[in-house]
N, C-alpha and C positions, 0 to 999 in steps of 0.2 A: 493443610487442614483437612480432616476429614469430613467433609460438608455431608456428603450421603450417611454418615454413620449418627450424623449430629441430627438428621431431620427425621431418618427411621425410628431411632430411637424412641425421640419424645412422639412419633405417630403411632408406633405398636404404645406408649401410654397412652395418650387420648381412647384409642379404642379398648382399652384395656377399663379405663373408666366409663367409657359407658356399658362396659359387658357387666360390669360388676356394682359400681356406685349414680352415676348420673345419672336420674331420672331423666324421661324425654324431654320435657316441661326445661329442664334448665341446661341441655347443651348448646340451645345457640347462646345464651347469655354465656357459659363457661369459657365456648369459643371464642367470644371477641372478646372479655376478660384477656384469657390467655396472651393474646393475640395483642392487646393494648398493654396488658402488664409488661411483655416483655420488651416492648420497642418503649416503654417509657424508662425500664430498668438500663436498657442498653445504651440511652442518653448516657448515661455515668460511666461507661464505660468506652474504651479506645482500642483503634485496632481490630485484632483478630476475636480477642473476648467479645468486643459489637457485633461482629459479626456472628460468632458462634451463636450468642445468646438470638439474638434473629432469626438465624436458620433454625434452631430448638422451638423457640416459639410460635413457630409457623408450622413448624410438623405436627406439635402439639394441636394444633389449629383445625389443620389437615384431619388429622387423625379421628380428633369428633365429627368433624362436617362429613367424611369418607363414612364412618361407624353411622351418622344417624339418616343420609341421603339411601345407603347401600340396604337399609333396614324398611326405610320409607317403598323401595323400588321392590325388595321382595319379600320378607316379612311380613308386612301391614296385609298387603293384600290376600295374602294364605291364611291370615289370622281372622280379618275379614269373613272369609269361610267358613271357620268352623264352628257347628254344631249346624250344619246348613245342608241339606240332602239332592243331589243334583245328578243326572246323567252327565257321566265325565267319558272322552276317552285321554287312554293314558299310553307312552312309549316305554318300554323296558329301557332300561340305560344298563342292566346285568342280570345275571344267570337268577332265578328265583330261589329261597332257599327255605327251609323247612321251618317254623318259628309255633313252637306246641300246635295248637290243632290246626294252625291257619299255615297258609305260604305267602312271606311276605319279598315284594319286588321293588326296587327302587327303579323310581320311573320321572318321566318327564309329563306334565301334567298340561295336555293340546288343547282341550277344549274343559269348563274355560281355562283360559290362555294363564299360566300362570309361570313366572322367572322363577330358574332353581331347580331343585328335585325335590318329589314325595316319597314318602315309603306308601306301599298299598299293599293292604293284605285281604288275602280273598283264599278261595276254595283248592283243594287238589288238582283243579286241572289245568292253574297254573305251570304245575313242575315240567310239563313239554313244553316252555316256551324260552325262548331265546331273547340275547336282545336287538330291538330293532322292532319284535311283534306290535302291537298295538289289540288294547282292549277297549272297549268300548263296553261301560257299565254302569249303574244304580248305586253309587255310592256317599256316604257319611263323610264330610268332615273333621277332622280333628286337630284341636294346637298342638304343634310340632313345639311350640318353644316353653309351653303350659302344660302339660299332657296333667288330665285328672286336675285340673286346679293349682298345679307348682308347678313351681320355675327350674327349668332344667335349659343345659346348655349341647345336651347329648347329640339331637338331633341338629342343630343349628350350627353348631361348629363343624358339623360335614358336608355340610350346604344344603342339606335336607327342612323345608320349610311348612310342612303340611303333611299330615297322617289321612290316608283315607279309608275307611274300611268297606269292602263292596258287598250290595247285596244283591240276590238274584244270580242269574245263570249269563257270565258275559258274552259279549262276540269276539271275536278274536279275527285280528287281521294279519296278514304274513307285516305289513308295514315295512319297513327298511333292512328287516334280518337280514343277515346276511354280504351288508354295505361296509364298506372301508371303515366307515365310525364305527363300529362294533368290531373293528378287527383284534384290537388288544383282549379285549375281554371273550373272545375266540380263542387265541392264541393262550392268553393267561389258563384257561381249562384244559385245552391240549396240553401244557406244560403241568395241569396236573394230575390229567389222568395217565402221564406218562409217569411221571413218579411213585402213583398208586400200583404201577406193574411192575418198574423197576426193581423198587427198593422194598423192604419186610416193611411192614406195618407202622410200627415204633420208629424206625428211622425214615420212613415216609413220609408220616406225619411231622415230622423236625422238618424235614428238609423244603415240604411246602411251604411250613411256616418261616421259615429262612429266607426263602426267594420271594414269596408275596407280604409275610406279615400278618397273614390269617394264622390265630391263637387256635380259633376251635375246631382247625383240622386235626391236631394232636391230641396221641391220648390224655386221659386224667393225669396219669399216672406221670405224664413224662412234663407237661405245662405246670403240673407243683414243684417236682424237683427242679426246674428251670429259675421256678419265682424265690422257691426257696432257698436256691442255693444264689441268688444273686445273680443267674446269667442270661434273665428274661430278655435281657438287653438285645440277646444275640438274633432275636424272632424278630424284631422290632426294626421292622423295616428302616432305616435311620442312614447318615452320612456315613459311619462303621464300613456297610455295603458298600454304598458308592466307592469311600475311600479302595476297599479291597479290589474293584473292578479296576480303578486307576492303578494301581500297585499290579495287578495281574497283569494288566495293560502295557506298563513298564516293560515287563518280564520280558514280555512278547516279543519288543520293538527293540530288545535289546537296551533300554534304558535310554533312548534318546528322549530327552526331553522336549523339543519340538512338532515331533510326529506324536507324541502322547497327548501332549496338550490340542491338537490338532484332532485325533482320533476320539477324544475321551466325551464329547462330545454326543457323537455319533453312536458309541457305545450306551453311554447314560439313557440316550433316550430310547434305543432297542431294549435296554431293560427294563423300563418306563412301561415298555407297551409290553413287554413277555410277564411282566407281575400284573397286566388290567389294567394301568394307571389307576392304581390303589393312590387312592391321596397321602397314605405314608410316602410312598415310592416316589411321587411329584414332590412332595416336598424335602425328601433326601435327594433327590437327581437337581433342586432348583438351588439347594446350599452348596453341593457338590460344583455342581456348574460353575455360579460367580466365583469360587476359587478359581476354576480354570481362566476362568473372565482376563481376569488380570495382565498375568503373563502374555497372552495371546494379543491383547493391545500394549502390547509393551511399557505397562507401569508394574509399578512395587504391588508385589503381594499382600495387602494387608488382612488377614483373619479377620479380625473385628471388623471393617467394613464392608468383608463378603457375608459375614453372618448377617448385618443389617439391614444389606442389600437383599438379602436371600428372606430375611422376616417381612421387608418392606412390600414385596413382590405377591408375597401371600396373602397378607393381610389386604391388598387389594382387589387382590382376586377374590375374599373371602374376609371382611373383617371379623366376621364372627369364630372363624378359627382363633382367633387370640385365647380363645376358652376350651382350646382343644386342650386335652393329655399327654396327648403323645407330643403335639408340638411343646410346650413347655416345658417336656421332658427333655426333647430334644435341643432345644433354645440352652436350659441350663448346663447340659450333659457338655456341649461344644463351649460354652461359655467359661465350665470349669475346666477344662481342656487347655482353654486359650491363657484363664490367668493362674490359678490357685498350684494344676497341677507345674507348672514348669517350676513354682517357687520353691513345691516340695520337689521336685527331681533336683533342685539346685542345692536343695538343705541334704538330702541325703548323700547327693553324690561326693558332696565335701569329704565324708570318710570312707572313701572308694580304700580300699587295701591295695597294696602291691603285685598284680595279680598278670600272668601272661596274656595272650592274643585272646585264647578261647576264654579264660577266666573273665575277663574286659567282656568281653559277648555277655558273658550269663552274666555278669554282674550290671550291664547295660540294661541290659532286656527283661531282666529282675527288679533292677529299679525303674526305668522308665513303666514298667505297668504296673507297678503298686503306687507311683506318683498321679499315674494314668486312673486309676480306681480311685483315688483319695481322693483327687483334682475333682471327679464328676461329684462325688458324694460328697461336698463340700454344698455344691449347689442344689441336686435332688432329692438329697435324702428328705427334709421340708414337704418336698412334692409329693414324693412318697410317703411319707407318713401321715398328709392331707388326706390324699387319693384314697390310698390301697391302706394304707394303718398299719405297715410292717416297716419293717428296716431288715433287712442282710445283714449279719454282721459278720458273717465271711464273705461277701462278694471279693475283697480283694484278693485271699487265697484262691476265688473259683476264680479270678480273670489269668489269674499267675498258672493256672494248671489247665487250664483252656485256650486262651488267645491266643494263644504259639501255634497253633491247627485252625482258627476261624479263618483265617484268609482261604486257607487251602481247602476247605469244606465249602465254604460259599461257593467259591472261582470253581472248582472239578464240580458239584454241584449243579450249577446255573450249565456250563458246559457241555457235561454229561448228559443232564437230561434235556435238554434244547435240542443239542444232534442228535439219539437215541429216538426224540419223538420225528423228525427226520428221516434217520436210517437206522432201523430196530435191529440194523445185525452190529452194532456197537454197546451193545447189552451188557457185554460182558466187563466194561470200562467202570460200569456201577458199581462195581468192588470197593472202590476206592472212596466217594464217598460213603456210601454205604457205612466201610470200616472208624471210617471217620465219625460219623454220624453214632455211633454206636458206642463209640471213646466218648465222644462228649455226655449224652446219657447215663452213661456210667458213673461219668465224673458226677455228672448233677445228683445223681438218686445218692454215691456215698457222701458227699457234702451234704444234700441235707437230712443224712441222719447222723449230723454231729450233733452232742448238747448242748445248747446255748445258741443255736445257730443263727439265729432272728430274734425280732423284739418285738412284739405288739401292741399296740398304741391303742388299747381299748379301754385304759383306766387315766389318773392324772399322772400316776408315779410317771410313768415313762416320756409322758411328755411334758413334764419339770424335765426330768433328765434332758430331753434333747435341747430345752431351752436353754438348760446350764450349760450345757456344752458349749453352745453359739458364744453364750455372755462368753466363756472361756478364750474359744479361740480369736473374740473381737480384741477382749482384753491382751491377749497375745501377739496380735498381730498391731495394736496400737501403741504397744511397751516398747521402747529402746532397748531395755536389760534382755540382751538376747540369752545367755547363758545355756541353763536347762529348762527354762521355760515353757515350754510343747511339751516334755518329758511329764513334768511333775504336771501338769494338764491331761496328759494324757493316764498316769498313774490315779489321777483324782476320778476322773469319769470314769476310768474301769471299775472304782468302788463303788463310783455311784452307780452305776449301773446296774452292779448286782446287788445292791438294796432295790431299783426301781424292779429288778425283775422277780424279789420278792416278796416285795410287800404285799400284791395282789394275795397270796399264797395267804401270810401272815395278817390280812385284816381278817379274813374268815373267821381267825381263833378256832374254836373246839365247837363250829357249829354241830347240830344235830342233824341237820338239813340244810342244804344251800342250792335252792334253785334259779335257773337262767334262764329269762325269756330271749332267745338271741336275736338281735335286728339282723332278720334277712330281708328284709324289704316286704313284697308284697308276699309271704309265706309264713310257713310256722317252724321252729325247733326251740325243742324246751329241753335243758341240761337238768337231772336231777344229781344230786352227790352228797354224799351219808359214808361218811367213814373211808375208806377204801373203794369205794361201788362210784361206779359212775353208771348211766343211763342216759339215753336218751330218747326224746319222743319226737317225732317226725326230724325229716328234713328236707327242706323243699323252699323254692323262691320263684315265682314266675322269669326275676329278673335277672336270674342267676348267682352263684356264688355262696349258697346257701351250707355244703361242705365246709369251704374256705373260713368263711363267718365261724363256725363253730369249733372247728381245728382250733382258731386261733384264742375265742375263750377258752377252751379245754389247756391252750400252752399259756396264756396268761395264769391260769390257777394251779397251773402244774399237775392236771390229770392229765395222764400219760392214756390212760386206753379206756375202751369203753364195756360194760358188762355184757350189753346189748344195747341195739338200736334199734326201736320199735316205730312201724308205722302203721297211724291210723288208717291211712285207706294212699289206691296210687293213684296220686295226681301230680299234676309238677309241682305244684306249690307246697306239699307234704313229704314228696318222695324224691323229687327232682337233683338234689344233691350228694344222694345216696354215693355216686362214684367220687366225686371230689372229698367226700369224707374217708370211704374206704383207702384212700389213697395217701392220706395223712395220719389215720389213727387205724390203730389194732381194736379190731369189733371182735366180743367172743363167739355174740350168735345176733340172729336177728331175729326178732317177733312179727310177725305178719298176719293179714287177715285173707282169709281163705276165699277166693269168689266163689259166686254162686251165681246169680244172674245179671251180671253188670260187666259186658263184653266189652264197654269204654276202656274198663281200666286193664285190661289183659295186655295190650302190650308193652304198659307199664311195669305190669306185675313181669313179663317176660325178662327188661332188661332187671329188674330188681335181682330176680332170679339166676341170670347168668352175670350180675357181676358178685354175689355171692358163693356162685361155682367157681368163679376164676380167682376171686378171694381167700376159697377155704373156708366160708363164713358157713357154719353150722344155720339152719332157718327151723323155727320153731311158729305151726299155726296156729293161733288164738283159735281154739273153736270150742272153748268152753272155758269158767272161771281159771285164772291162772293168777298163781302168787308169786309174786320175783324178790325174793328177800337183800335188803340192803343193809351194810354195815351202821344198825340204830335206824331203818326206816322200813316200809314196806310198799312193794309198788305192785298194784291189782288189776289184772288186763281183764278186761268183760269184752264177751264176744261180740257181732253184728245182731244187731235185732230188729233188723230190715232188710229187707231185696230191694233188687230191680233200679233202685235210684244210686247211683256214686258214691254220692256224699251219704246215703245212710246204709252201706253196706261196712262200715268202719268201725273199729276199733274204740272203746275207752277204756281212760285210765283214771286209778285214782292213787295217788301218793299219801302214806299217811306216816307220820313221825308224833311220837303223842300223841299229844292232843289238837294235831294241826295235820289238815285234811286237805289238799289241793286235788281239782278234780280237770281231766281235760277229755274235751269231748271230739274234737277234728272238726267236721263240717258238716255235722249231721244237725236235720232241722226241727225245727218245733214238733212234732209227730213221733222221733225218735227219741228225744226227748222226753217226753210225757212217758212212752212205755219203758225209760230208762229208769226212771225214779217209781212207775210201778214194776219193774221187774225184778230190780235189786234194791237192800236194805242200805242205802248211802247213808253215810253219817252228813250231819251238817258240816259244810265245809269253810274252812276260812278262806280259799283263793278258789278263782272260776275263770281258767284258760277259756276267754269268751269264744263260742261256735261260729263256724266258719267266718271269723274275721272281722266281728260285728258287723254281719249281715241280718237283716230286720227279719230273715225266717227262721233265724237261728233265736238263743235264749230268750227260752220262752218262759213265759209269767209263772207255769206251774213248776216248771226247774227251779227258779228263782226265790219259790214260796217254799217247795221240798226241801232244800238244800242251805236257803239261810246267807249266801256267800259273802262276807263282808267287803273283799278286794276283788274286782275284774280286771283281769290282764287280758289285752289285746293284740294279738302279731299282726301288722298290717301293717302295707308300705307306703310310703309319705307320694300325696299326687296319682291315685290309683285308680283305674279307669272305672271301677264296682261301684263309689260310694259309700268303702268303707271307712271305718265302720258309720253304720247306720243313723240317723237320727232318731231311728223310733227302736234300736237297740240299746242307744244310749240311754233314752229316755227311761225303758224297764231297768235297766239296770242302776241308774241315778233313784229311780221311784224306790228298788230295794233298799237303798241307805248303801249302793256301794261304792267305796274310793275305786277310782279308773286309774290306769295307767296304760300305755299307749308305745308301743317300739316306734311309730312314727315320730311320736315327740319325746320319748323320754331315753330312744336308744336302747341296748341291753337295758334289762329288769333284773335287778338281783333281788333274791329275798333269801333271808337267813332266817332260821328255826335255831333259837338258843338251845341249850340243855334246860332242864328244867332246876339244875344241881350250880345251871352257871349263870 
């Protein structure tokens, strides 16, 4: 019986319901419910089923009382804190790193005394500190599990419990730098700034991401084609790695199976400590492990209860990871591993051909990794299209043209550069990953410029489709009539498919105008598109991903490129995803506003600037009325008509199609405003891109009164530290008689201008 797989189980649920559904108020009652329903259920039943359903019920049991004691211990009191202003000092636990104008550090939080880790974010003269330092400063509390008012699981499923932000000039003490507990996260950096000298740029950035699981060491350009082309996987620190060390490990020892299991061990956790003990890397080395577990005490191998052995471990060290990403990703990815794909290796390999030694190899190796791709995207795709809103629909092509070299790029990889940081006259051994690292890239950037190559999950169409699908393959796999069953399944969803991937295209009809306010969270980008023309106005997210976001309306509606991309002023929230855009769509030119005395935004405007040179992207300065003609619409850049402040050194625009006028202003405030509608003759408008994010110094009464605007569209992300948008924003804007709409609550904003004829 497998007892440990029976009580893990129902204990990652329990905690899984109080991350999600239990209120605190009702998990001791759910608990001894649980906990009574099933020993009274068990009466009725004999045997091993008594026994099973008891072991269940008590995990289950477990698993609330673990979720709400381990919440009580570090949680409550961090949350306790915040909005509360106190002299803290605090311990580096890692390197600090750069986070828009601030530097933010995860730390241990000394005085007061508090379980867990915080993030803290404070001044520039953080970046010389290591960890181990200690600061001693003036700082603000803030809810790590609330941030702004919402419920987020971001911070909390990395064991991070409390945000501080410091004010004042801190002290700074050497503290423990330099002590055996900071040895990993030593080492993890020396592992990456050897890599930084080894290898070119592009396969640098792959190859750190490969060995630690840091995404935002890689360029733009190289993390879309990974995502896009389905082989994000590969960065993702996960058991994939582990596996390959043990398989290298094999090599080594000559294949003996005892001295592996024996070594692998000892290996897993050297690489534990050369990645940081990144909590991807502990939790692929702790799945990895109880595999090894097994053998080594001389029982049967069972997958299924190392996997729950390996869930059960974490979740106590951490139950609020049950709301991680990556673990769920991971949980499912091994789980469809263990069942869905053998089924499909056992249905395909039925009609194996007659084929010699080496044909038997490719025909092996070909099918077991498209069983192997199937198998996982059986269970994650779901995850994925929650999460991130896309699907691959070639990943199995990119794993069948890839995986055959990920062993051997990892292993020469982690090898190479380890000794290298060691003994630098083995430099020249870098070839090799290197070459490797360079194949893979390749493969990813032509895979994802195939058509059709993903699906995005930003309308209903597509996610009816993936529902139908599921109905399908349940339907499928609970029918006896085996026949062609999967087949004609699988021919049905290829149709639907391509109805779901165009109907988006197809609701439009023959608009005149179709504009998109796109949910980047806390930022702005507004899609305009008239005929043939696409445009766009800013792009930027404080919280990242603000390119990404927009690519993916732009392939939902099947606009392939952009005419230009205009930005009203640089800040991250407006301008911030400038390179994740250029890196998915073709820009003809870009529109910009020219500085003059506002030295914040220069080195902004810098990187704008050189990734439009590395682009080929033509830059055109707004420094005076400018007309950008669209196919049936007309889009009107007005210059800056203020210095010295940011937000009113920027850009407007106004879009007009007929008799429908949308006007958008960026972040400029009441004062720019007022000289905006006495400078230029504005038509009354029907839509009003509200100023900086319904912030209370932006739309102002006489804007309001000049201009008439029936609809206010808001960009602003949901739980945002501002207070957007405003209450006394709202209020001018309600007083006008205008309908609000909100990306925080309403998501993409579509609005469509009919013809006048239709």
């Amino acid at each position: 019986m497998r007892r440990l797989l029976l009580c893990a189980l129902p204990f990652g649920a329990g905690t899984l319901l109080c991350q999600y559904l239990l209120p605190q108020s009702w998990r001791a009652w759910s608990a001894g419910g649980a906990l009574l329903l099933g020993l009274a259920v068990s009466l009725a039943l004999k045997g091993r089923r008594r026994t099973a359903l008891r072991i269940a019920a008590a995990g289950l049991t477990l698993g609330i009382l673990w979720f709400s004691g381990y919440e009580a211990l570090f949680l409550e009191p961090a949350e306790a804190l915040a909005g509360s202003e106190a002299l803290v000092t605090l311990e580096l636990t890692d390197y600090p790193e750069e986070a828009g104008h601030n530097v933010r550090c995860t730390v241990r939080v000394l005085e007061p005394a508090l379980r867990g880790r915080a993030v803290y974010y404070g001044g520039r003269e953080l970046m010389d500190l290591e960890p181990g330092n200690r600061v001693t400063t003036a700082a603000k509390f803030y809810s790590a599990a609330h941030p702004g008012g919402g419920d987020s699981v971001y911070f909390t499923s990395q064991g991070i419990f409390s945000r501080l932000y410091g004010k004042g000039d801190p002290e700074i003490d050497p503290g423990s730098a330099g002590s055996l507990r900071y040895l990993p996260q030593r080492l993890a950096r020396r592992l990456k700034a050897a890599a930084a000298e080894l290898y070119s740029p592009q396969a640098g950035g792959l190859i750190v991401s490969l060995l630690s699981g840091e995404r935002n060491v890689m360029r733009a350009q190289s993390r879309i084609d990974l995502q896009e082309s389905g082989l994000a996987h590969i960065t993702a620190v996960s058991g994939l790695h582990c596996g390959f060390l043990i398989v290298f490990l094999s090599l080594l020892v000559l294949r003996r199976q005892r001295l592996t299991l024996l070594l692998g061990y000892p290996v897993l956790i050297g690489y534990v400590v050369l990645a940081g003990c990144t909590p991807s890397a502990v939790r692929a080395c702790v799945m990895t492990g109880f595999a090894l577990l097994a053998p080594l005490l001389g029982r049967e191998n069972d997958p299924p209860t190392s996997l729950s052995a390996a869930l059960l471990a974490l979740l106590l060290f951490n139950p609020f990871s049950i709301a991680s990403v990556s673990l769920q990703m991971s949980f499912a990815a091994v789980t469809g591993l263990l069942l869905p794909a053998r089924r499909i290796y056992r249905a395909l390999n039925r009609h194996r051909p007659r084929l010699g030694r080496i044909g038997r190899s490719v025909w092996s190796f070909c099918i077991g990794t498209l069983s192997a791709s199937l198998g996982v995207m059986v269970l994650t795709v779901p995850l994925s299209a929650a999460y991130f809103g896309s699907l691959s629909l070639i990943s199995p092509l990119s794993n069948l043209l890839t995986l055959w070299m990920a062993p051997a790029l990892f292993a020469s990889a982690l090898v190479v550069t380890a000794a290298t940081a060691v003994c630098p006259a083995l430099a020249p051994l870098a070839a090799l990953p290197e070459l490797l690292a360079q194949y893979l890239l390749w493969a990813a950037n032509a895979l994802a410029g195939l058509p059709g190559h993903s699906l995005r999950f930003t309308g209903t169409a597509a996610s009816l489709w993936l529902v139908l699908v599921y109905v399908m393959l349940a339907v499928c796999a609970l029918s006896r009539d085996r026949g062609r069953k999967y087949l004609f399944a699988a021919v049905l969803a290829a149709v639907c498919l391509a109805a779901a991937r165009a109907f988006p295209a197809l609701s439009l009809g023959d608009s005149a105008l179709t504009v998109v306010a796109v949910d980047v969270g806390q930022g702005a980008a507004t899609l305009l598109h008239a005929g043939g023309s696409t445009v766009l106005v800013d792009c930027g997210s404080l919280t990242g991903g603000a390119g990404s976001a927009v690519a993916d309306v732009m392939d939902t509606y099947g606009w392939n490129r952009l005419d230009a991309a205009a930005l009203t002023h640089y800040h991250q929230d407006h301008a911030g995803g400038l390179e994740e855009l250029l890196a998915r769509v073709e820009v003809d030119r870009l529109l910009l506003p020219q500085l003059t005395e506002s030295p914040e935004q220069a080195p902004l405007q810098g990187e704008v600037l050189a990734l439009a040179e590395a682009g080929g992207v033509p830059v055109t300065y707004v420094e005076e009325r400018l007309e950008l003609a669209l196919d049936g619409a007309l889009l009107t850049a007005y210059p800056p008509l203020s210095q010295g402040d940011t937000n009113e050194e920027g850009l407007t625009f106004l879009c007009t199609a007929g008799e429908f006028d949308l006007l958008i202003t960026g972040d400029m405030g009441a004062d720019t405003e007022r000289r905006l509608v006495e400078t230029w003759p504005l038509p009354d408008i029907e839509v009003l891109l509200a100023g900086h994010h319904g912030s209370k110094y932006s739309t102002a009464p006489e804007l309001l009164e000049a201009l008439a605007p029936e609809v206010g569209v808001i960009s602003v992300g949901a739980g945002n530290t501002f207070g957007h948008p405003t209450p006394e924003a709202m209020d001018r804007m309600r007083s006008a008689g205008m309908d609000i709409y909100r990306t925080d609550q309403q998501g993409n904003i579509l609005i469509r201008v009919h013809r006048k004829d239709g």
